[in-house]
C-alpha positions in Angstrom: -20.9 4.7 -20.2 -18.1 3.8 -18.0 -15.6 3.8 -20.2 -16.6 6.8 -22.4 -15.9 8.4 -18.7 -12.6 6.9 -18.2 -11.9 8.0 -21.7 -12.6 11.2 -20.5 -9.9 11.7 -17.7 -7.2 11.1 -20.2 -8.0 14.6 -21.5 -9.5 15.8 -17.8 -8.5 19.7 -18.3 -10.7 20.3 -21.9 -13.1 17.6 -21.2 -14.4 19.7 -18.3 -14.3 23.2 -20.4 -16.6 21.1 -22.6 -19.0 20.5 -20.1 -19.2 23.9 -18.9 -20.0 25.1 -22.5 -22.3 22.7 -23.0 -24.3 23.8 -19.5 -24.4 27.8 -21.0 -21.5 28.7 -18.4 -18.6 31.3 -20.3 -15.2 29.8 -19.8 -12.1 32.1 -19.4 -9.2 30.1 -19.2 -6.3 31.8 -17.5 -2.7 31.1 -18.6 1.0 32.1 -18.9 1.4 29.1 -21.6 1.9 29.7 -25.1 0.8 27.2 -26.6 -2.4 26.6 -24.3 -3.4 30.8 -25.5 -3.1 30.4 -29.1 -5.3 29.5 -31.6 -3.8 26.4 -34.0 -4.0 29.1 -37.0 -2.1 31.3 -34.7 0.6 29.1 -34.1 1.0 27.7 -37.6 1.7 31.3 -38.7 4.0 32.4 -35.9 6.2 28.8 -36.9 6.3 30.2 -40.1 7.1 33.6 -39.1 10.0 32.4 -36.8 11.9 30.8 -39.9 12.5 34.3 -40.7 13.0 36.1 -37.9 13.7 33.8 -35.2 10.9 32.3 -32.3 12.8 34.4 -29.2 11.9 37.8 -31.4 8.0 36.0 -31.7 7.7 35.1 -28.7 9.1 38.4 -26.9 6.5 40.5 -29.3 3.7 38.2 -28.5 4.4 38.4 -24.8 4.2 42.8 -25.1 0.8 42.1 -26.8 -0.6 40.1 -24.6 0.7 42.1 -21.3 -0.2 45.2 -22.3 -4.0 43.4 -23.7 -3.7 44.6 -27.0 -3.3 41.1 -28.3 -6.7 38.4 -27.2 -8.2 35.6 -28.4 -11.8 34.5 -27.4 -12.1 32.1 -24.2 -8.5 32.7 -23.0 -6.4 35.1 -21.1 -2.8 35.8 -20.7 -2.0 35.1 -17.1 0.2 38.5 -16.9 -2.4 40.9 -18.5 -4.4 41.7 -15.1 -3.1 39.6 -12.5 0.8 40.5 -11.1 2.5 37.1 -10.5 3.8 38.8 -7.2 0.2 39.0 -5.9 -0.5 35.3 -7.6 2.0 33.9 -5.2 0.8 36.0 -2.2 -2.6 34.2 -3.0 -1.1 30.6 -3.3 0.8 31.7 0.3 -2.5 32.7 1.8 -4.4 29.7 0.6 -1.7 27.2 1.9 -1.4 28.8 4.9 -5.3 28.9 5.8 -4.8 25.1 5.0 -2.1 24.1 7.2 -4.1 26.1 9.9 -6.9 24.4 9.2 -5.2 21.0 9.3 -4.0 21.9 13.1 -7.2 23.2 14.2 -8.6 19.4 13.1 -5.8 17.9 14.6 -5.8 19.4 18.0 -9.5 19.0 18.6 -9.0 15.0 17.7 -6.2 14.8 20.5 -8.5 16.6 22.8 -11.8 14.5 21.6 -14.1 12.4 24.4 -12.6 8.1 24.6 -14.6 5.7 22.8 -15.2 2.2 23.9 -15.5 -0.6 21.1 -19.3 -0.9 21.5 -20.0 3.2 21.0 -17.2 3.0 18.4 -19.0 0.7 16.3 -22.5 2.8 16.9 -20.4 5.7 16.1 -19.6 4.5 12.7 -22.5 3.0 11.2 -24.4 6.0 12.2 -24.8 8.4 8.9 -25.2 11.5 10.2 -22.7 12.8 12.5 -21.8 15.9 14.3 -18.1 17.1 14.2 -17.7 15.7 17.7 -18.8 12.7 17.2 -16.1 12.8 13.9 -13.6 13.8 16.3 -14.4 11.2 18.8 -14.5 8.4 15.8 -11.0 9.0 14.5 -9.7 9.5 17.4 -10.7 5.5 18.5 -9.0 4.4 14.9 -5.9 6.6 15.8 -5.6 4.5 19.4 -6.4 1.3 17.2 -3.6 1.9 14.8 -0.8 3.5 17.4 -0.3 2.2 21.1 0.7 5.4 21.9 -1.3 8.9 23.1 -3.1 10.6 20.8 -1.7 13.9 20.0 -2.1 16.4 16.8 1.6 16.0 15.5 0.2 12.1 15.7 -2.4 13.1 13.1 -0.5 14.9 10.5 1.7 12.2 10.3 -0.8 10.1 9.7 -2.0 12.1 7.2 1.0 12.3 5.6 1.2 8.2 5.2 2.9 7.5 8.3 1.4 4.4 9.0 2.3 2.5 5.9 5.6 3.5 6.5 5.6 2.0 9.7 3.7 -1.2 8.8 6.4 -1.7 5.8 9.4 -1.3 8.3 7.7 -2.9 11.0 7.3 -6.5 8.8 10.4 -6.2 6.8 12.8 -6.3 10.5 10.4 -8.9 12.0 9.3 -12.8 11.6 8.4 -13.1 8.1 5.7 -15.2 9.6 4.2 -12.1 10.3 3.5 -10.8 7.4 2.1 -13.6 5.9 -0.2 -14.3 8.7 -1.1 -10.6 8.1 -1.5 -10.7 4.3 -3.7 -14.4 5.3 -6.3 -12.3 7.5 -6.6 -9.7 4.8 -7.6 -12.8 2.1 -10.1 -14.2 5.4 -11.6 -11.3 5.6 -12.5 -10.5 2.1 -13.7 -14.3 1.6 -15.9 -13.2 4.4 -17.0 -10.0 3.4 -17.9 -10.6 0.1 -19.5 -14.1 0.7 -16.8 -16.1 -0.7 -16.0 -13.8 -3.7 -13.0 -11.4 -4.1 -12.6 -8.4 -5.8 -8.7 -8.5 -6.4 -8.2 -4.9 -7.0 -9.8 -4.1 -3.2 -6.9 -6.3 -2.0 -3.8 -4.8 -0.1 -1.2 -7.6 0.6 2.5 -6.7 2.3 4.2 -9.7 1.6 5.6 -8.8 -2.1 7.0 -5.6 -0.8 8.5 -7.0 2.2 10.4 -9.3 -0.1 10.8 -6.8 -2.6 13.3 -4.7 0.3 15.0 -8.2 1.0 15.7 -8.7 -2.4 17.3 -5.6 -3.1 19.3 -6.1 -0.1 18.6 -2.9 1.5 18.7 -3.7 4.9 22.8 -4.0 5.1 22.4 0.0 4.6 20.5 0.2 8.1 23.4 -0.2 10.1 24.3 3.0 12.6 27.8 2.1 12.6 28.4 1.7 9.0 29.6 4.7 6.7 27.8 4.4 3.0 29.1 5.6 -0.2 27.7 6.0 -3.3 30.8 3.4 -4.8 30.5 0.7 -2.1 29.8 -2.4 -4.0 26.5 -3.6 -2.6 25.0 0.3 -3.5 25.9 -0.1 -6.8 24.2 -3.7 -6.9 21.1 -2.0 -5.2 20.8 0.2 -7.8 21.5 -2.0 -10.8 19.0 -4.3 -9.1 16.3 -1.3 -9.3 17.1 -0.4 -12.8 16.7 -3.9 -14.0 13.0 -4.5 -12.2 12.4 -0.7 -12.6 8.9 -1.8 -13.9 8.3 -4.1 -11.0 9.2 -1.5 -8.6 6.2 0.6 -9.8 3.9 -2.0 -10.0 4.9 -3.7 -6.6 6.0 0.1 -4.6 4.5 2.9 -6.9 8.2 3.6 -7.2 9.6 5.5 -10.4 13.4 4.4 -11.1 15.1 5.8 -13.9 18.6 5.0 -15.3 19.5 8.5 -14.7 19.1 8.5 -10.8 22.3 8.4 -9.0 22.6 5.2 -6.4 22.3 7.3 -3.4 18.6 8.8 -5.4 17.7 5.6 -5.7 18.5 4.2 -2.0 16.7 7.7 -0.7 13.9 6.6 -3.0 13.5 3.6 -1.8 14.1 4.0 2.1 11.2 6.4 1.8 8.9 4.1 1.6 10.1 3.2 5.5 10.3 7.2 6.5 13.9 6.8 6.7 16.8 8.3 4.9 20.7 8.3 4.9 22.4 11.3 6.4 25.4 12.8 4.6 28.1 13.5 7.3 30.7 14.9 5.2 32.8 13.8 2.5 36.1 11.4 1.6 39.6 13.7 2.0 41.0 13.8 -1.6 45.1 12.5 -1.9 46.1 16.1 -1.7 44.1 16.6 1.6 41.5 18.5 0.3 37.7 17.5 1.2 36.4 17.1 -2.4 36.0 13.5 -2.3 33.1 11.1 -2.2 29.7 12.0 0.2 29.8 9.9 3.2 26.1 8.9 4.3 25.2 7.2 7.4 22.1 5.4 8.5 20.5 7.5 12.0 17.6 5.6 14.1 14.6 7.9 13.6 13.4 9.4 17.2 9.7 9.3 16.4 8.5 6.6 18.9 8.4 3.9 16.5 10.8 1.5 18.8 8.0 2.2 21.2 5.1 1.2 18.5 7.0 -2.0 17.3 7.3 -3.1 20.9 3.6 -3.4 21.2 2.8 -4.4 17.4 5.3 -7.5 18.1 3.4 -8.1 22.0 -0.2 -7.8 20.2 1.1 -10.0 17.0 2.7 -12.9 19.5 -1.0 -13.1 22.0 -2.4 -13.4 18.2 -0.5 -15.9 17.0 -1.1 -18.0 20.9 -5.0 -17.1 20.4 -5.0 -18.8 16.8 -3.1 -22.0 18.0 -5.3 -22.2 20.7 -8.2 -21.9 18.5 -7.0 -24.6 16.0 -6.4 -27.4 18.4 -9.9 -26.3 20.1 -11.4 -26.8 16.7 -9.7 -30.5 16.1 -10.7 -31.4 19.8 -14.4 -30.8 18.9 -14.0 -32.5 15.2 -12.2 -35.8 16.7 -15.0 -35.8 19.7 -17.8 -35.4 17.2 -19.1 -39.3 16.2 -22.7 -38.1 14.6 -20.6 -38.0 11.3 -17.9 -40.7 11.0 -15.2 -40.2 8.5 -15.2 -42.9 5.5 -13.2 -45.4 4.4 -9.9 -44.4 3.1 -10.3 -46.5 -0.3 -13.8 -45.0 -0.5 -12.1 -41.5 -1.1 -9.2 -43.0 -2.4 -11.0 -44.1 -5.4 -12.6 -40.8 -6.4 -10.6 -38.2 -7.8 -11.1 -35.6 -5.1 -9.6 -38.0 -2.2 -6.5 -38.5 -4.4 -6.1 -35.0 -4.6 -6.7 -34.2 -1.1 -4.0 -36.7 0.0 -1.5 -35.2 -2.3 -2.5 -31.5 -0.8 -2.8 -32.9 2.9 0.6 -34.5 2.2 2.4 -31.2 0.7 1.0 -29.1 3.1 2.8 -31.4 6.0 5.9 -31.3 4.9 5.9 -27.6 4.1 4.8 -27.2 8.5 7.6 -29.9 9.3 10.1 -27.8 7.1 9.4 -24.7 9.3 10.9 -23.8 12.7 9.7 -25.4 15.9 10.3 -21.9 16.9 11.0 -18.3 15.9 12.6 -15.8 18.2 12.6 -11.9 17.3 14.3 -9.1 18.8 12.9 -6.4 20.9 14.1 -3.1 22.1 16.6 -4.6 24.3 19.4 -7.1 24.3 16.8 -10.0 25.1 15.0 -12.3 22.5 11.4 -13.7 22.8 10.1 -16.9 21.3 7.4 -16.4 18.7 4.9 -19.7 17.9 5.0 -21.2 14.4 1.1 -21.0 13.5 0.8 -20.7 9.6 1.6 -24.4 9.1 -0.9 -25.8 11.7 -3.6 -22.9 9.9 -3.3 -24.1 7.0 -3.9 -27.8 8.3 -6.8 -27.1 9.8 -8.5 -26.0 6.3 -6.9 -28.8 4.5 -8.4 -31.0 7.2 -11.6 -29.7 7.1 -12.0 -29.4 3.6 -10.9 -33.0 3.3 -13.7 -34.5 5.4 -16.3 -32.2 3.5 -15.3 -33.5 0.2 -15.3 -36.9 1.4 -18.1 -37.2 3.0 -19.8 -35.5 -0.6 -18.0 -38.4 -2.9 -19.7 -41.1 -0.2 -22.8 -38.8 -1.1 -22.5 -39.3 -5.0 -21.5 -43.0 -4.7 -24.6 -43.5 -2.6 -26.5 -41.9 -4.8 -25.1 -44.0 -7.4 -26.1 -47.0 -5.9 -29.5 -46.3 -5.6 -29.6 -45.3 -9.4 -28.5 -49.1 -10.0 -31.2 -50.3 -7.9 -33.7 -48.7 -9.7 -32.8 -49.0 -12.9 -32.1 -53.1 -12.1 -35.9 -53.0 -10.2 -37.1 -51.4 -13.6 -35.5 -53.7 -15.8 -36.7 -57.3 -13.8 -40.3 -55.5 -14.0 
């Protein structure tokens, strides 16, 4: 049944006609298309009439028909016949209008909405049936969870709009990359934990690919105020080359259409998009005779939309993570080295068993990946100063390698045990 329903969407528009039929309802469908009003015998002898006398005269005859409603077919309508396209677009106006008022009206009474604290927030939201307050109230909290900044309604259209992906995107691509592994590690953590140690891979949203994607591409040399970009500098036309050749990749990675018939500066715009920037263009190249007819100059201009303030507390919240989770860590080997109920086996019991040779191997890799890493990472803030960040992935990591090596171990001592006692009996059994 599912997939007679996906089937469905491919042809969404008659599928749905059909239904209505089906129900008893009378479909109209309302058109200024052609080919949509016509009947397939219609159009077969119109193509054959247009050999003769061409398919403008056709076309212009069947338009005078239709307008003037001597010419109709059954369960269609020319668009034109009685409705004005003048009044049509006053309609669309009106619509779009009562929506963007509607939009501001939501987003001012969600600046203005009551402070929750994180015990009422999480009553708030498992609740079912809420009044608009409380929905007020409730985004409001996940607004002041997502931006350290006051919560007002220009705050809340951008966020409709997508503005926080933007931000997140930038945010990890001009910071530690540590970051966004750490990040992309938690969201893996927590889907292990809420789905009870299964995944569903299409539910997961990892930043890591993208981030890399940008560095690949080498897009951030463009984000330099001081520099002046052109359309021929040599590292644009190796961005876009770059996006042609992985054109597929860049949909699959940044729901980003390329096409070989995008200019480099498309492409560029394209891509910084997906950050909520853009290049300016600030005039153009003077010609040899002194005319201005030259080649666009673009320039790179630091948005003023708070996000200097935002990434100031993203990288303060990030760094007391990153001390929370070492602290953590080497709580969690103090308690497993002071622990004696369970001592650890003999090395050449593991050894012996293939899971102890593996673990070794992993235990071994995963050290000398953490020894390859920094002591210690320093990122920039607003200002000219530079703050240390803590190398934590590699000591992570250890701590599951360590703990999954002393639960496998102590499982082979298990089976060998076990083993043993088999041999007993069966040797008991055999003497009897």
């Amino acid at each position: 049944m599912a997939a007679r329903v996906n089937v469905s969407l491919w042809s969404y528009r008659s599928e749905f006609c059909h239904g209505l039929v089906m129900e008893g309802h009378q479909v109209t469908t309302v058109t200024d298309n052609l080919h949509q009003l016509l009947p397939p015998t219609i159009q077969s002898l119109c193509a054959e009439l247009a050999e003769l006398l061409g398919q403008d005269a056709i076309d212009q005859a069947l338009l005078e028909d239709l307008q003037n409603g001597v010419l109709q077919f059954p369960a269609a309508e020319w668009l034109a016949w009685r409705h004005d396209k003048a009044v049509v677009e006053t309609v669309v106006q009106t619509v779009k209008t009562i929506q963007e008022h509607s939009q501001r009206t939501e987003a001012e009474a969600i600046a203005i909405a009551a402070d929750l604290s994180a015990t009422e927030y999480k009553t708030l939201k498992d609740q079912r049936a809420k009044t608009a307050v409380e929905r007020y109230a409730q985004h409001k909290h996940e607004l002041q969870r997502r931006y350290p900044i006051p919560v007002t309604p220009e705050l809340k259209l951008k966020d409709d709009a997508g503005w926080y992906a933007q931000l997140r995107l930038h945010y990890y691509l001009i910071h530690d990359p540590a970051l966004v592994r750490l990040r992309d590690l938690k969201e893996w953590q927590g889907h292990l934990d809420r789905g009870d140690g299964k995944v569903a891979l299409q539910d997961v949203r990892l930043l890591t690919a993208q981030v890399e994607t940008f560095k690949a591409l080498g897009l951030l040399t463009l984000l330099d105020p001081d520099r002046q970009v052109r359309a021929s500098d040599a590292d644009v036309e190796q961005i876009r080359q770059r996006a042609i050749q992985y054109c597929h990749d860049l949909k699959t990675i940044l729901n980003l259409t390329i096409s070989a018939k995008m200019t480099p500066i498309e492409i560029v715009q394209g891509l910084l998009g997906k950050l909520g920037l853009r290049l300016t263009c600030m005039g153009r190249d003077v010609t040899a005779d002194g005319r201005r007819g030259g080649v666009r100059i673009y320039q790179y201009q630091p948005p003023d939309d708070d996000r200097a303030t935002i990434f100031a507390e993203w990288q303060q919240r990030d760094a007391q993570m990153q001390a929370s989770s070492i602290a953590a860590c080497e709580q969690s080997q103090t308690r497993l080295t002071a622990n004696t109920n369970d001592p650890p086996p003999d090395r050449s019991i593991a050894s012996r068993s293939p899971c102890g040779s593996k673990l070794e191997t992993s235990n071994k890799s995963y050290s000398s990946q953490a020894e390859q890493l920094p002591k210690e990472v320093h990122y920039k803030t607003g200002s000219t100063e530079t703050r240390p960040i803590p190398q934590v992935t590699g000591i992570q990591v250890g701590c599951v390698v360590q703990h999954l090596q002393q639960a496998l171990r102590l499982a082979c001592v298990q089976i060998d045990q076990a083993r043993a006692r088999l041999r007993q009996l069966h040797s008991t059994k055999g003497s009897a």
